[in-house]
C-alpha positions in Angstrom: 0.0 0.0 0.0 1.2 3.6 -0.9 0.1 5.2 2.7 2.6 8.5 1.4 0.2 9.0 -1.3 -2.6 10.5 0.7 -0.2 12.6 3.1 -0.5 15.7 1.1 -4.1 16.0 2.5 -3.8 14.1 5.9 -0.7 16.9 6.9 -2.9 19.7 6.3 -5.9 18.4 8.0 -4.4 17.2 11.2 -2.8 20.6 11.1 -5.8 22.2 10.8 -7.2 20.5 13.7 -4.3 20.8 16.1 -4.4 24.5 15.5 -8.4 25.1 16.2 -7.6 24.5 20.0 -4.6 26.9 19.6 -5.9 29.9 18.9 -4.8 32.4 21.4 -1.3 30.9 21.2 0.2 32.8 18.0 3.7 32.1 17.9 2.9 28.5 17.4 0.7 28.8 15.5 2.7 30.2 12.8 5.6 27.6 14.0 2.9 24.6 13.6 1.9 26.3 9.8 5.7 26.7 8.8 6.5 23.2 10.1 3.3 21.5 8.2 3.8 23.6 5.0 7.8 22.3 4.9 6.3 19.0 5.4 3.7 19.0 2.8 6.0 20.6 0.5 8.9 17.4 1.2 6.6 14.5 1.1 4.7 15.5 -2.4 8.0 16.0 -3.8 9.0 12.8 -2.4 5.7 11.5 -4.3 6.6 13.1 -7.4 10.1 11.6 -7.6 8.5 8.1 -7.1 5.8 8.2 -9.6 8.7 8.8 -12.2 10.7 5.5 -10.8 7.5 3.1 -10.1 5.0 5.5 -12.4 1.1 6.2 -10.9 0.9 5.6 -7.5 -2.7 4.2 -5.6 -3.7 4.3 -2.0 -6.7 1.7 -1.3 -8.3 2.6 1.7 -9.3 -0.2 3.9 -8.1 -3.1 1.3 -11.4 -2.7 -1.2 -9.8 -3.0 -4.6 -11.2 -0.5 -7.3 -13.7 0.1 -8.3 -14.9 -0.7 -5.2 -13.3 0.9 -2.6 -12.4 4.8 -1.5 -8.6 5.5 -3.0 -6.6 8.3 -4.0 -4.5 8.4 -7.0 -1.2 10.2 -7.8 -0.2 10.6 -10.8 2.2 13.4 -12.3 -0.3 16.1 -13.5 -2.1 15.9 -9.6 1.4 15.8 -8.1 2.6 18.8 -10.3 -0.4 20.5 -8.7 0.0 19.7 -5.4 3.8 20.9 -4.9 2.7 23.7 -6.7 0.2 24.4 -4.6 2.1 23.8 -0.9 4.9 26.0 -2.3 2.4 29.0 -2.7 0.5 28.3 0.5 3.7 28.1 2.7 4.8 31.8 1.1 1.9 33.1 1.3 2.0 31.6 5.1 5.0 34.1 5.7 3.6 36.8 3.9 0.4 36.2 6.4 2.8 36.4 9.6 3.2 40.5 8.7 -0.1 41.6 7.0 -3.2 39.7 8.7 -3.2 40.9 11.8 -3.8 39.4 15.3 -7.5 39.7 15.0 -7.4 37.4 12.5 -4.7 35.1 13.7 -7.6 34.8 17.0 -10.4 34.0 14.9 -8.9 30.8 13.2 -7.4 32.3 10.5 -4.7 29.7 10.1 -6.9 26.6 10.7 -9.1 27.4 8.0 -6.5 27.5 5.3 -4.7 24.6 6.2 -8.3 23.4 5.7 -8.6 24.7 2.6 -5.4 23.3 1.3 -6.4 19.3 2.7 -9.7 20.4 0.3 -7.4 21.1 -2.7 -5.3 18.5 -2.2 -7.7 15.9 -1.8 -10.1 17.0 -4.9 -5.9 16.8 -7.1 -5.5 13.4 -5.7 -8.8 11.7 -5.4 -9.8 9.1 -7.9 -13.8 9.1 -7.7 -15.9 11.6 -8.8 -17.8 11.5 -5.3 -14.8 12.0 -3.0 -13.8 14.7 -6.0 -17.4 16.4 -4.4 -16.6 16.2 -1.0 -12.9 17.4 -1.4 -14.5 20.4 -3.4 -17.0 20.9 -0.4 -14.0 21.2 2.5 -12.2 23.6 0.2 -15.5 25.8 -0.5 -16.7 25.5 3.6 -13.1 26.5 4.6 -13.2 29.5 1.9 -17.0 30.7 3.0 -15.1 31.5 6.1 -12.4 32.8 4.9 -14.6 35.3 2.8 -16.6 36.9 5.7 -13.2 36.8 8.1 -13.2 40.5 9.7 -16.9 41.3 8.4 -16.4 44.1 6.7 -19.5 45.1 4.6 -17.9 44.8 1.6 -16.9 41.0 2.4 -20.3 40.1 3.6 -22.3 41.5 0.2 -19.6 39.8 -1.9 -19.9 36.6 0.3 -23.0 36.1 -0.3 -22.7 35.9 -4.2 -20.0 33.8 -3.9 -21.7 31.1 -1.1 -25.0 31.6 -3.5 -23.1 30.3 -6.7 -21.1 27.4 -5.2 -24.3 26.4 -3.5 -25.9 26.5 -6.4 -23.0 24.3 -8.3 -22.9 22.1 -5.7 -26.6 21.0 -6.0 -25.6 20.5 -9.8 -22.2 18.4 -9.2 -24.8 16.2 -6.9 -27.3 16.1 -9.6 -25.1 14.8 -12.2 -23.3 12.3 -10.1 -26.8 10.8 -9.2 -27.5 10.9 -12.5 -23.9 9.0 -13.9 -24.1 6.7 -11.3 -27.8 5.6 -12.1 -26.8 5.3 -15.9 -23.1 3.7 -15.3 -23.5 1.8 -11.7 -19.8 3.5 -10.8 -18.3 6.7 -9.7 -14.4 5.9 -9.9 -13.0 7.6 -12.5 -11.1 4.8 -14.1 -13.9 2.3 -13.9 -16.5 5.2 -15.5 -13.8 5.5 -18.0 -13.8 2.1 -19.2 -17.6 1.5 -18.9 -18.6 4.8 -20.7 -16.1 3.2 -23.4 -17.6 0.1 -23.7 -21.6 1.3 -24.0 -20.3 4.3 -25.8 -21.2 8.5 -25.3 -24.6 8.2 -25.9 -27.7 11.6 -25.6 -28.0 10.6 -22.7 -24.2 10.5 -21.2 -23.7 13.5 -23.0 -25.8 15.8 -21.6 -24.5 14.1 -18.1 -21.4 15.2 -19.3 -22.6 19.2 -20.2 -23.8 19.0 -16.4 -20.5 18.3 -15.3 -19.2 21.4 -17.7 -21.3 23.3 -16.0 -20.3 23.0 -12.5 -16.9 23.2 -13.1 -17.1 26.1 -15.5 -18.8 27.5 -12.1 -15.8 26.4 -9.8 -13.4 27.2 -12.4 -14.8 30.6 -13.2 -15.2 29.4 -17.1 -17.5 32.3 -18.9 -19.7 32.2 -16.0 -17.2 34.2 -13.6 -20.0 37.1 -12.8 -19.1 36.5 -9.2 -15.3 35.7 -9.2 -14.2 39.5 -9.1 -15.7 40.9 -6.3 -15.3 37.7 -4.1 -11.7 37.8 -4.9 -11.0 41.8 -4.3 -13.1 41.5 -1.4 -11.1 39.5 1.2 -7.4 40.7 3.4 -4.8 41.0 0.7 -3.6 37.7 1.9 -7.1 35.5 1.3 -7.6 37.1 -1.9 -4.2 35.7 -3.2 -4.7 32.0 -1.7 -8.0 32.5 -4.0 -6.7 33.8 -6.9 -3.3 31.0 -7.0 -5.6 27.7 -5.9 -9.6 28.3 -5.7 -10.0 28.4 -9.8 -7.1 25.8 -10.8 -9.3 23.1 -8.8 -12.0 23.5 -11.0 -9.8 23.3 -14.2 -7.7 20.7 -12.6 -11.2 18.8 -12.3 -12.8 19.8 -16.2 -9.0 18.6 -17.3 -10.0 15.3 -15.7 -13.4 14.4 -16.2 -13.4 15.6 -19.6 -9.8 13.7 -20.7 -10.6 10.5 -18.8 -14.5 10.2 -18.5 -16.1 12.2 -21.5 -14.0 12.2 -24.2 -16.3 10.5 -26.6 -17.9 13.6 -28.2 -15.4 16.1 -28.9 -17.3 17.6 -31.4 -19.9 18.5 -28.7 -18.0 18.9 -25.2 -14.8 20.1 -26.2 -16.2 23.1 -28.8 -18.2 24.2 -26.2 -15.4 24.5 -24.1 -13.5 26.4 -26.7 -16.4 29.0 -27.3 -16.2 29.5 -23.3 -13.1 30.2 -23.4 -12.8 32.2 -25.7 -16.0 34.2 -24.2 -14.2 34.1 -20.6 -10.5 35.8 -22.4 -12.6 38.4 -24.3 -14.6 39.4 -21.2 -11.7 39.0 -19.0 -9.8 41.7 -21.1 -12.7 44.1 -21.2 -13.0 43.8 -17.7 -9.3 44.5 -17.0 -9.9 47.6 -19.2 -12.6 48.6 -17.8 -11.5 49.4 -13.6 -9.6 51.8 -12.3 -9.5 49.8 -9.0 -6.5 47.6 -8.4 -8.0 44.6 -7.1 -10.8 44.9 -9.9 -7.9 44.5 -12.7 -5.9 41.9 -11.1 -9.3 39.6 -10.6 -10.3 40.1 -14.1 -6.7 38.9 -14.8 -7.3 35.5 -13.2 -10.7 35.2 -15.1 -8.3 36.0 -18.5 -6.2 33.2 -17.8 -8.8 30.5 -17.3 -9.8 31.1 -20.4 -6.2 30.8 -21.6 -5.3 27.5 -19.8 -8.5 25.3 -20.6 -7.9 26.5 -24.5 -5.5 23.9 -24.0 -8.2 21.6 -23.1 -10.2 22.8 -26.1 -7.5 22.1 -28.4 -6.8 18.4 -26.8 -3.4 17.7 -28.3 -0.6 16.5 -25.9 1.8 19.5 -26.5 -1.6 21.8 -26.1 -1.8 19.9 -23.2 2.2 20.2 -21.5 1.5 23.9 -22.6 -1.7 24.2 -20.4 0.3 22.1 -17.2 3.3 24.7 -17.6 0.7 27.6 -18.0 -1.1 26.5 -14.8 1.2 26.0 -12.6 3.2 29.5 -13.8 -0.1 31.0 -12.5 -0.2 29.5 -9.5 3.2 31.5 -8.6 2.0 34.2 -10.4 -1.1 35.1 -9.3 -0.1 34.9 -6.1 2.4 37.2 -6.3 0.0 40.0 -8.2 -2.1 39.5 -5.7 0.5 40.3 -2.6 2.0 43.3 -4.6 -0.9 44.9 -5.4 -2.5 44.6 -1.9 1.2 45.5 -0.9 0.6 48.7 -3.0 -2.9 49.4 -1.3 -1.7 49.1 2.0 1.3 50.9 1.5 -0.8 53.7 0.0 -4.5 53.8 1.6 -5.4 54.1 -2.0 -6.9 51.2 -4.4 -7.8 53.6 -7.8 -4.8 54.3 -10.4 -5.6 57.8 -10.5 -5.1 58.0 -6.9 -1.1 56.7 -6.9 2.0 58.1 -8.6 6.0 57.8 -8.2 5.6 54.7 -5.8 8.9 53.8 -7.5 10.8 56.5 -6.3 9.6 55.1 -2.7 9.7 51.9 -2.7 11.9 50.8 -5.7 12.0 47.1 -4.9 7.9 46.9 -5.1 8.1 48.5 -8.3 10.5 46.0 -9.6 8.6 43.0 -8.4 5.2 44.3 -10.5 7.5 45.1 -13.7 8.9 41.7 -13.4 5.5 40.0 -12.3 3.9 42.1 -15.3 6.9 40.6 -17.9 5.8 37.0 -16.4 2.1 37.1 -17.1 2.8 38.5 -20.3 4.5 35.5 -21.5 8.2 37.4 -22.0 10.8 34.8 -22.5 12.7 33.5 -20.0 9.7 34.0 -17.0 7.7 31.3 -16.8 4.4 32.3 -18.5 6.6 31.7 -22.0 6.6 28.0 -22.5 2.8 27.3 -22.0 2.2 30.0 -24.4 4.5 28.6 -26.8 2.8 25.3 -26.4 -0.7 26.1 -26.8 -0.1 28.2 -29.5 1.9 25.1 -31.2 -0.9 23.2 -30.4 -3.1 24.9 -31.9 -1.4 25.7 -34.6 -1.1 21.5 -35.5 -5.0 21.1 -34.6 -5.6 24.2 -37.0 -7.7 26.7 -34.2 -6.9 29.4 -35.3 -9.8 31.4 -33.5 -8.6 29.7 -30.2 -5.0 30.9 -31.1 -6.3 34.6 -32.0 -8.0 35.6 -28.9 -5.4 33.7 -27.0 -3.0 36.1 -28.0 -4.8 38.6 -28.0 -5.9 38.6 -24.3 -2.0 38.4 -23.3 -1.8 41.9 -24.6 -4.4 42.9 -23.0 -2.8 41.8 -20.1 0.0 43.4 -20.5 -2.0 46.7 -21.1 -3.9 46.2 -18.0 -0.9 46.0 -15.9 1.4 48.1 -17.6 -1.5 50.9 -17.0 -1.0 50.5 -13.3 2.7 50.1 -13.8 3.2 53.7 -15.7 -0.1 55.5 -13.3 1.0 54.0 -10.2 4.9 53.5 -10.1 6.0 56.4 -12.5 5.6 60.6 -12.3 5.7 62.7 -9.4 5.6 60.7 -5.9 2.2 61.9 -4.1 4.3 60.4 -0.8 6.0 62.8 1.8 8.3 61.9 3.8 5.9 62.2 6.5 3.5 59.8 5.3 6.2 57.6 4.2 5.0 54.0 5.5 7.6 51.9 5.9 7.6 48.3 3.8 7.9 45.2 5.8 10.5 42.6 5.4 7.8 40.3 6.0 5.4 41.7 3.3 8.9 42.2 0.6 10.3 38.8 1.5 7.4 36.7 0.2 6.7 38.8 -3.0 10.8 38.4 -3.8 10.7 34.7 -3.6 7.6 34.3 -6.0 9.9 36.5 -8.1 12.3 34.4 -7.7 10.1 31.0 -8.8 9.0 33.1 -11.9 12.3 33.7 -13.0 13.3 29.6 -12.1 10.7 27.7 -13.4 11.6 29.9 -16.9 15.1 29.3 -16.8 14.9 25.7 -15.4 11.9 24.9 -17.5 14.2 21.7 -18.5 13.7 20.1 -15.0 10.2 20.7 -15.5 9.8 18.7 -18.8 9.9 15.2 -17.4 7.0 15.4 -15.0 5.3 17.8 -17.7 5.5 15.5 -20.4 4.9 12.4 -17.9 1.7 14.4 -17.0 0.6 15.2 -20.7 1.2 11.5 -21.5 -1.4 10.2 -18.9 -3.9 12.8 -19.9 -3.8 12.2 -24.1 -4.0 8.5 -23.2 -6.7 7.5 -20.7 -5.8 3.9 -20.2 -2.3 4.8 -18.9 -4.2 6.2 -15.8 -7.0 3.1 -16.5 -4.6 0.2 -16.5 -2.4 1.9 -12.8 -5.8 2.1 -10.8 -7.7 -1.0 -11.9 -4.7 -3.0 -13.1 -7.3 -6.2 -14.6 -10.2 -5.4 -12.0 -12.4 -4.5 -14.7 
């Protein structure tokens, strides 16, 4: 039995707990996070090694063979995710130590995001579609709280858009599990997989299969991302970044999934609708980033441009579209975090959120400036940052597949991303300082540190893009060919 494979999640949720009965005790809590972050970080790398040497890795809980039986699965595109994932969290962790306040570290601040990330662990690594629903619904509980955490008005009216919605989605991710387990008699992945093979994508599986798109085009913030902007410019600087790096990519992680291994069948129906969507999602993202003046409005409207962007790999479905869309994600994991931190670094530094209302924060703070030019270069896809190679790829892949629409608006939107930053970036940095010396608030280490190392991750997973490739390709592999995935879970149960 693989027991390591389902420590990702186990770390993070025994943390969680511990830490609910240490609330007033803040020192260790942050000690406790740091430890449990490292942890996480060693044992899914330790994971990812292995699945190159043995290849997927299965945990059986309680001896039940598939498709029987609960289990998790690792394989490399999960594993990818998961690092990822801990990385960010355990930076943002430190990043958290300086900005959130003790108010916050008193009302189980901590607690709930180690929470969150046993949720998003658990829905990378599951392999049935129900555990995949109750992952999702630890993650969403542990981000309703982390939402209305301080209760300012602003949090609660956006709160209750966002509980609204993945209410909502949730009732429909129950629906059509009901439904593909009355029609198929299975809910593990591999075992749908092969069953939906054998009686074939009928009507009926089909439109099973557009209720699945649905949901996660909810989770995901796929075309209908009406309330992912608000919700995420809502929140402490912190929260919104641990949004905008992980809440999204678990709903793509999941369409990536579901519609690579489960509904595959009808391209010519599932797949083109995701294309439209995203293209929908990067054109209304890049009006969107246009449109604000406020900060936190342009960087949300940035994530929702980059959804778009990553599941046009999906669209496309060719296995370099497809290492293009794993690079691509993971870059925005790092990322987005690190817009997130440096633009709620700005606001805080400032008391100001509008463009008009900053100028010559360069002159001030020089290193913050940096950071943005260099997170804006990243995001834009300028060689050697990281956002380069999954550009590259999709736009290969959908050059071979011939969608050229797909491969338009892609391109399009990553000038408009670099417009929409580049605004803030002249506006904001640039021209006469509106600082005195007076009012000069002094940047901490603990804010700069965090923001420099997510800099730093940029600038390494472009430059070592190399090391990457293995697990990348390893990860493309399993996804372009189902029964890879098929034959390491069931291996003859069938």
């Amino acid at each position: 039995m693989n027991n390591i494979v389902v420590m990702p999640m186990i770390i993070p949720l025994v943390t969680g707990i511990i830490l609910v009965f240490l609330r007033h005790y803040t020192k260790t809590q942050r000690f406790l996070s740091i430890l449990s972050s490292i942890a996480t970080i060693a044992v899914s790398l330790v994971i990812l090694h292995k699945i190159q040497q043995e290849g997927i890795l299965r945990l059986d809980f309680g001896g039940w063979l598939p498709p029987y039986g609960i289990l998790f699965v690792a394989d490399s595109f999960a594993m990818l995710l998961v690092v990822t994932a801990s990385l960010v969290t355990g930076i943002l962790l430190i990043y958290a130590f300086s900005s959130i306040g003790k108010q916050y570290e008193h009302m189980f601040f901590y607690p709930f995001v180690f929470f969150l990330v046993a949720g998003v662990n658990g829905s990378f690594l599951t392999g049935d579609l129900f555990n995949l629903f109750v992952c999702f619904e630890v993650m969403l509980l542990s981000s309703y709280v982390l939402i209305t955490m301080g209760g300012r008005k602003i949090q609660l009216i956006e709160s209750i858009k966002y509980v609204t919605i993945n209410v909502l989605s949730s009732w429909f991710f129950l629906m059509g599990i009901a439904y593909l387990y009355g029609t198929i008699g299975t809910l593990n992945m591999a075992h749908l997989s092969v069953r939906i093979a054998a009686v074939g994508q009928g009507p009926l599986l089909t439109v099973i299969s557009l209720i699945f798109l649905v949901v996660f085009s909810l989770k995901a913030g796929l075309l209908l991302y009406f309330w992912l902007p608000g919700s995420y410019s809502a929140p402490p600087t912190v929260i919104a970044a641990l949004f905008g790096a992980l809440l999204t990519k678990v709903g793509i992680y999941a369409m990536f999934r579901v519609f690579t291994l489960i509904f595959y069948h009808e391209p010519g129906i599932t797949h083109t609708a995701i294309g439209v969507m995203a293209i929908l999602t990067m054109i209304g993202g890049s009006v969107g980033a246009l449109a604000y003046n406020d900060i936190r409005k342009i960087v949300s409207y940035n994530v929702v441009i980059a959804v778009g962007f990553i599941l046009a790999g999906l669209a496309i479905s060719s296995e370099i579209a497809f290492q293009g869309a794993i690079y691509y994600l993971i870059h925005d994991m790092v990322v987005k975090a690190l817009l997130f931190l440096v633009a709620g670094t700005m606001i805080y530094l400032t008391g100001k959120a509008k463009i008009e209302e900053m100028s010559g924060l360069i002159r001030n703070y020089p290193a913050l400036g940096w950071l943005f030019f260099i997170t804006m270069l990243s995001l834009a896809g300028v060689p050697p940052l990281s956002g380069f190679i999954g550009k590259v790829f999709i736009g290969q892949g959908a050059i071979e597949t011939g969608s050229f629409i797909l491969l338009i608006v892609a391109f399009l939107s990553g000038i408009f991303v670099l417009y929409s930053l580049l605004r803030i970036f002249l506006n904001c940095f640039w021209g006469e300082t509106i600082i005195s010396e007076d009012d000069d608030v002094p940047l901490k280490k603990g804010m700069l540190v965090p923001c420099i190392l997510f800099a730093i991750m940029t600038v390494a997973i472009g430059i070592g893009v190399e090391g990457l490739a293995p697990y990348v390709s390893d990860a493309a592999r399993t996804l372009m060919n189902p029964e890879i995935y098929i034959d390491a879970v069931l291996q003859g149960n069938r």
